[in-house]
C-alpha positions in Angstrom: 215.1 163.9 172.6 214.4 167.1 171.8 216.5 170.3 173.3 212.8 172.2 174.4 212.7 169.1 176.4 214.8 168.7 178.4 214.4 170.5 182.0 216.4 171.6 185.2 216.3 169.0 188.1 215.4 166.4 185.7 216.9 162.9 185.2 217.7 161.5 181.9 219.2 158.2 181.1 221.5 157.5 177.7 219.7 156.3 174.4 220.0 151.7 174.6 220.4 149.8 177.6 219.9 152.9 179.9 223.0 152.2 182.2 223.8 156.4 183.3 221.7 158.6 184.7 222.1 162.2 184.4 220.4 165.1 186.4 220.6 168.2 185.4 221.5 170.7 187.7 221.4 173.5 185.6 221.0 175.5 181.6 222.6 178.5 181.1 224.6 180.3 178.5 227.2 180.9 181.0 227.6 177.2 181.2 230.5 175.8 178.5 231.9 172.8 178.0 235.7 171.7 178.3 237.0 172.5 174.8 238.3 168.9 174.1 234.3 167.8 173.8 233.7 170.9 171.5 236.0 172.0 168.9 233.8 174.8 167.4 232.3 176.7 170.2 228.7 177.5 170.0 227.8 181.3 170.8 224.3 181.8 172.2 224.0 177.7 172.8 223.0 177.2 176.3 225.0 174.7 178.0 223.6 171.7 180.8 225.6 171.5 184.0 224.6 167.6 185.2 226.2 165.0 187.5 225.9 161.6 186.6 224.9 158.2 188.4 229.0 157.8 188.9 229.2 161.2 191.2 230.7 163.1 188.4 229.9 166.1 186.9 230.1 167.9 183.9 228.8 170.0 181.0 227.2 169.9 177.6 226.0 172.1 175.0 222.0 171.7 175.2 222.1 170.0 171.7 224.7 167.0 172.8 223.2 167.3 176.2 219.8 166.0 174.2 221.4 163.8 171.7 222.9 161.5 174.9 219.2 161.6 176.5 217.0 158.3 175.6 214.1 159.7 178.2 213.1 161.2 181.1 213.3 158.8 184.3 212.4 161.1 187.1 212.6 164.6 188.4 213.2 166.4 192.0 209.5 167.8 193.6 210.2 169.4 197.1 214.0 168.1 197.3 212.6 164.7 196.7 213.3 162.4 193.7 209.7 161.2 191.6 210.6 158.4 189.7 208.7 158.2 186.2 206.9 155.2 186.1 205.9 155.2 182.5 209.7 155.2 181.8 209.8 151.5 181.7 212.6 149.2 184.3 215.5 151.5 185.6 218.2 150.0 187.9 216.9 152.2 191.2 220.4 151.5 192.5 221.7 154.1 189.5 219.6 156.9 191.7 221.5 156.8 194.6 224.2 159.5 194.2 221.4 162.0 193.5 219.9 161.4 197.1 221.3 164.1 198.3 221.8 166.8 196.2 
């Protein structure tokens, strides 16, 4: 995907078999990733604070952040969760940890 793509209280899922989920909880610039998944920090790259279908969560530059993404699955509207339909079969069991966030 495309970095201009990707949007807060969104949920992605990784590029193949689409087996994580990730919803983003937030971009920023103040957001940075641990340095062991960045050896070269990127000034002025805005970073994606997410937690994944697992419960954990983490950070990403943008660019990484839209590299993982294979597409959009669903998104929060009114602290509820819409799940794309035109995004094709997605194990509904993997949106459970996002239920209440």
């Amino acid at each position: 995907m495309k970095p201009s793509e990707i949007k807060e209280r969104h949920i992605y899922c990784n590029r193949g078999k689409g087996t994580v989920l990730r919803f983003v909880l937030g971009i920023d610039k103040n957001f940075t990733p641990p340095a062991w998944y960045s050896m070269e920090p990127r000034p002025g790259e805005p970073g994606v604070r997410y937690q994944d279908s697992k419960g954990k969560e983490g950070v990403l530059y943008l660019r990484s952040f839209a590299s993982w993404c294979g597409k959009c699955v669903g998104w929060e509207v009114n602290d509820a969760l819409c799940i794309d339909d035109d995004a094709g079969p997605v194990d509904l069991n993997l949106f459970t940890p996002f239920m209440e966030l």
